[in-house]
N, C-alpha and C positions, 0 to 999 in steps of 0.2 A: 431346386430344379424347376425352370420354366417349361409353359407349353411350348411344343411346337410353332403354334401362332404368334405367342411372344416373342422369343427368338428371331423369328423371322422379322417380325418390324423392329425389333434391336439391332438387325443388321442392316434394313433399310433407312433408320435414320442412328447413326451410331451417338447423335448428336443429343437427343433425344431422352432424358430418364424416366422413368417407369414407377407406378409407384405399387404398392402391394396391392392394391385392388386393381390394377391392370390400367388404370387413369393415367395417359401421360401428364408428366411435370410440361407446364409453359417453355420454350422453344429458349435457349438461352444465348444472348445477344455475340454479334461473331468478336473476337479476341480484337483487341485494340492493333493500329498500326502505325504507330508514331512519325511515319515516315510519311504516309498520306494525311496525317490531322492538321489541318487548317488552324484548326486554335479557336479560341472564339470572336469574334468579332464584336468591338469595344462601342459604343452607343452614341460615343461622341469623336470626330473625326482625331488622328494624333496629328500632334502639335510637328508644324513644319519648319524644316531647318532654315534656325537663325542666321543668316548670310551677314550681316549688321549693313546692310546698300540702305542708305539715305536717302527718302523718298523725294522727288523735286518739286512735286506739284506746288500749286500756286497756292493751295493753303494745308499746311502739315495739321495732320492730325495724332493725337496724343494719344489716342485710345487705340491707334493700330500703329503707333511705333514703335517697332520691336527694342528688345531693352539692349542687343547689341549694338544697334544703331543709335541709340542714346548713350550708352558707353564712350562710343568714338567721339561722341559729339562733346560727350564732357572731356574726353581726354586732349583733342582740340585745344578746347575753351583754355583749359589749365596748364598745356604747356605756351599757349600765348603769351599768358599771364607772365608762367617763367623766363619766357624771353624777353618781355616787356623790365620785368623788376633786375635780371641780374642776378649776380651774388650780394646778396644783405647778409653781412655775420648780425648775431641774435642780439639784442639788448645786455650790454652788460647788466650783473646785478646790482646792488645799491650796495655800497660797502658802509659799514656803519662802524663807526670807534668801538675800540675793543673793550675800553673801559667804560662806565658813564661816569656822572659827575658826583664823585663821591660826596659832595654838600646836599645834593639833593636827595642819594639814598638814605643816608642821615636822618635827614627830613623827613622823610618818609617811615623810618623805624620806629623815631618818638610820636609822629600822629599816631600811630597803630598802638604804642603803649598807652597814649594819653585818652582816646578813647578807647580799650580795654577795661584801665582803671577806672575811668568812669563809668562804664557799664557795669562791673560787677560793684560798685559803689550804688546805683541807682535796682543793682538786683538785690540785695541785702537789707537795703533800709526798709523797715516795715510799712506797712501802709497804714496812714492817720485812721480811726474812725470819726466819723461823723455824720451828720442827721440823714445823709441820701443813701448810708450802708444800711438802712432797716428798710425792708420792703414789709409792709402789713407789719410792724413788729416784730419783725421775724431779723436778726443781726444777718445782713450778708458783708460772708467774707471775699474780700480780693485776694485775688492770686496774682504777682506779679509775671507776666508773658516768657520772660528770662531770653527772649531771643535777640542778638544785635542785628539782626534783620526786620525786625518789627521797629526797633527804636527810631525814634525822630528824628535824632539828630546822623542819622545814617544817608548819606551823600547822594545825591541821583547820578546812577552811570546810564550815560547815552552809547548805546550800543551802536557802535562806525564810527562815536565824533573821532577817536583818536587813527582812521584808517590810513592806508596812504590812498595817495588820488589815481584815480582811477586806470591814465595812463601808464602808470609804476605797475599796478595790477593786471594788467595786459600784457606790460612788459612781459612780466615771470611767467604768467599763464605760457606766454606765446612761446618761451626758453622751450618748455618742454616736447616742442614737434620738430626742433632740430638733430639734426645728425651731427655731426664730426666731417662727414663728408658726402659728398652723392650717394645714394645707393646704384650699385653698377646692374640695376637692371632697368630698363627701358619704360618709360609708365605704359606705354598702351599695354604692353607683355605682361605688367603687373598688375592691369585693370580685366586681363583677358584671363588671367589667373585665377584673381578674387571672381569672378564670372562662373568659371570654370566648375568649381568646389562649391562658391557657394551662388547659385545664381539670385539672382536680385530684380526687380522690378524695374520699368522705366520710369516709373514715378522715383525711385531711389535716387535713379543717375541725375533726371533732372533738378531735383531738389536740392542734391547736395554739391552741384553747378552753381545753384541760387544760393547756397550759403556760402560758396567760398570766394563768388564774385561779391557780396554785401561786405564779406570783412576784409578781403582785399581790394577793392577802389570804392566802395560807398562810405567804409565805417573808417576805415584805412588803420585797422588795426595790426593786423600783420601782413607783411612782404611773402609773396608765394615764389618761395625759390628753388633749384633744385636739391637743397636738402633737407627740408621741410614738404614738399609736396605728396610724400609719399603716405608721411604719417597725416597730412592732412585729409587727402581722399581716405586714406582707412577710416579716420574717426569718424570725416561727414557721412560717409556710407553706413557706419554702424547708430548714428544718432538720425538718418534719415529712413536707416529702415525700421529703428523704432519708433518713431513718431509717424509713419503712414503706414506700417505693416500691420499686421494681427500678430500674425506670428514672425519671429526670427529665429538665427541660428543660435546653437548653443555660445556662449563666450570665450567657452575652450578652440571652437571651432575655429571658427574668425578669428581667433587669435594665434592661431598654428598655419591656417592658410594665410594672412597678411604678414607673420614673419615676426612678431613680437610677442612675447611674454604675456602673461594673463595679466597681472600687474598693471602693465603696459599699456595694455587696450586700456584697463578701465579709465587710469590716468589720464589717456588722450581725448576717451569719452568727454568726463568730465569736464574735461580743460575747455573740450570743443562749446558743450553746454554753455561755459560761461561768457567763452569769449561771445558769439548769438546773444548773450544774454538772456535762453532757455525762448527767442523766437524761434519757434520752427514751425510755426503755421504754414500751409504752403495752400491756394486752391488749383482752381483748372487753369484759370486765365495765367495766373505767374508764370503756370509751368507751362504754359504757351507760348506766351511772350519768350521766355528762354528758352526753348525749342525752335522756334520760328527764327530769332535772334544769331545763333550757334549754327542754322541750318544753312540760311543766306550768305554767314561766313560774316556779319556783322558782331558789332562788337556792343554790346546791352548800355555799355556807359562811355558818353565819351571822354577820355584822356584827353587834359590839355598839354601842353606843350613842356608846361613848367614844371608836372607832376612828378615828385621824389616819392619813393616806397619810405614809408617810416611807422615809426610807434606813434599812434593816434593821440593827440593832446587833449586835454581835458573835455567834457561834456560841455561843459558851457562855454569853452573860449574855441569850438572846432568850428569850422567851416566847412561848406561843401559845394571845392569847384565844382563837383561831378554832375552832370545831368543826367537823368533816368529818359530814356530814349521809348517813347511807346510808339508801337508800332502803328501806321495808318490803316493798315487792314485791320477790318474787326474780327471777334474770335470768329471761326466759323458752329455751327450747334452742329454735335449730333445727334444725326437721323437712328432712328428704330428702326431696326432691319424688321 
């Protein structure tokens, strides 16, 4: 039982507890109201919607162009391309005889017996002594190596001389980013998809713009047509986000939002890798110049008149009608804010 005096201030603050020496407890904060909480406010402004509008000014800058508007710009760029090339079916493969030429497997079986027998003929005979087997007086014994990989008369293999040339390995490479037929969805739709799920930088779009204009009209290795384009932008997007990103998506990811199997992606990864030939440097100016190039609605290389889409011929016997077009404006620098 409390005083009367306690009582009384228990009822004028009910809010209020009391503690055994008669000391109120600290005043305790009023009950939350989620309907009036503001939230906290975040330290850095948020991020404002991507509209993807193409800035017009007189010199585009890279480091404020949003990556939707880089998007459009590569999707542009690559269905030009497809309208330019057509339908290309893929390189056939190389058909090769079914059989080979039975004199030369022949051939081949007795060299393999004939040195055999000489090796283990050359591993069994003893070793001679004589005056350079005593070190100090002391008999040293030889042990003979016993391996046909150490022996002498073991053949020098030059690793590619027997390869095919180069254009044949392009060929095949290139087989792999075909379809059967169009994919019936739209690119920008499928560019705003991969955007979508998994967003991407502007450095991504424009880079892999610059890769697929170098192997279709500078290296002229593969035809960008509508049933190849699809799996081309997949690839160049996943080999351009790892060569300028830190971090990327998982493989599963990317590989369930662009539509293909795990398998799939890595295969086209790779493929992409080689056809580049593993360039994927990119700095600020390139991706300017294609920006700038994509933006004007100009075209980075010009096409002559003559020019067929085909499977690039050898290294050494190619040519290049194409000229690389720099622009007259220089980069612009940017300013520190």
């Amino acid at each position: 039982m409390g005083t009367p005096e306690r009582s009384a201030q228990a009822h004028a603050s009910p809010t209020r507890s009391w503690s055994r020496d008669g000391t109120p407890y600290p005043e305790q904060p009023p009950p939350p109201r989620p309907s009036r909480d503001t939230g906290i406010k975040p330290s850095i402004p948020s991020p404002t919607n991507d509209d993807g509008v193409i800035p017009d000014d007189a010199e585009i800058d890279i480091f404020t162009l949003t990556p939707v508007a880089a998007l459009k710009m590569l999707c542009s760029s690559v269905e030009g391309l497809v309208r330019i090339t057509g339908d290309v079916p893929p390189t056939p493969p190389i058909s090769y005889p079914a059989t080979q030429n039975l004199k030369t497997i022949q051939a081949e079986k007795e060299e393999v017996v004939r040195k055999l027998a000489d090796w283990q003929g050359r591993a069994q005979t003893p070793p001679s002594r004589s005056a350079s087997d005593e070190i100090d007086g002391v008999p040293f014994k030889k042990t003979p190596i016993g391996s046909p990989e150490a022996a002498a008369y073991e053949p020098l293999h030059v690793i590619g001389a027997n390869a095919e040339p180069i254009n044949v390995q392009h060929g095949a490479i290139a087989r792999k980013f075909y379809s059967k037929k169009p994919p019936p969805i739209p690119l920008e739709e499928y560019l705003l998809r991969l955007h979508k799920y998994c967003p991407m930088s502007t450095a991504v779009y424009l880079a892999t713009s610059l890769y697929i204009h170098k192997l279709a009209v500078i290296e002229n290795i593969i035809p960008v047509t509508g049933r190849n384009v699809h799996r081309l932008l997949l690839a160049g997007l996943r080999v351009a986000m790892k060569a300028l990103e830190d971090l990327s998506y998982p493989h599963r990811r990317f590989a369930k939002v662009g539509g293909v199997s795990e398998p799939e992606l890595g295969r086209l990864e790779v493929s992409f890798c080689f056809l580049t030939n593993f360039e994927l440097r990119v700095d600020k100016e390139m991706l300017w110049r294609q920006a700038t190039a994509m933006r004007d609605g100009e075209s980075l290389y010009e096409v002559p008149e003559t020019y067929e889409p085909r499977v690039a011929p050898l290294r050494e016997e190619r040519k290049t009608p194409i000229r690389y077009i720099v622009p007259s404006r220089p980069m612009p620098v940017p300013t520190s804010s």
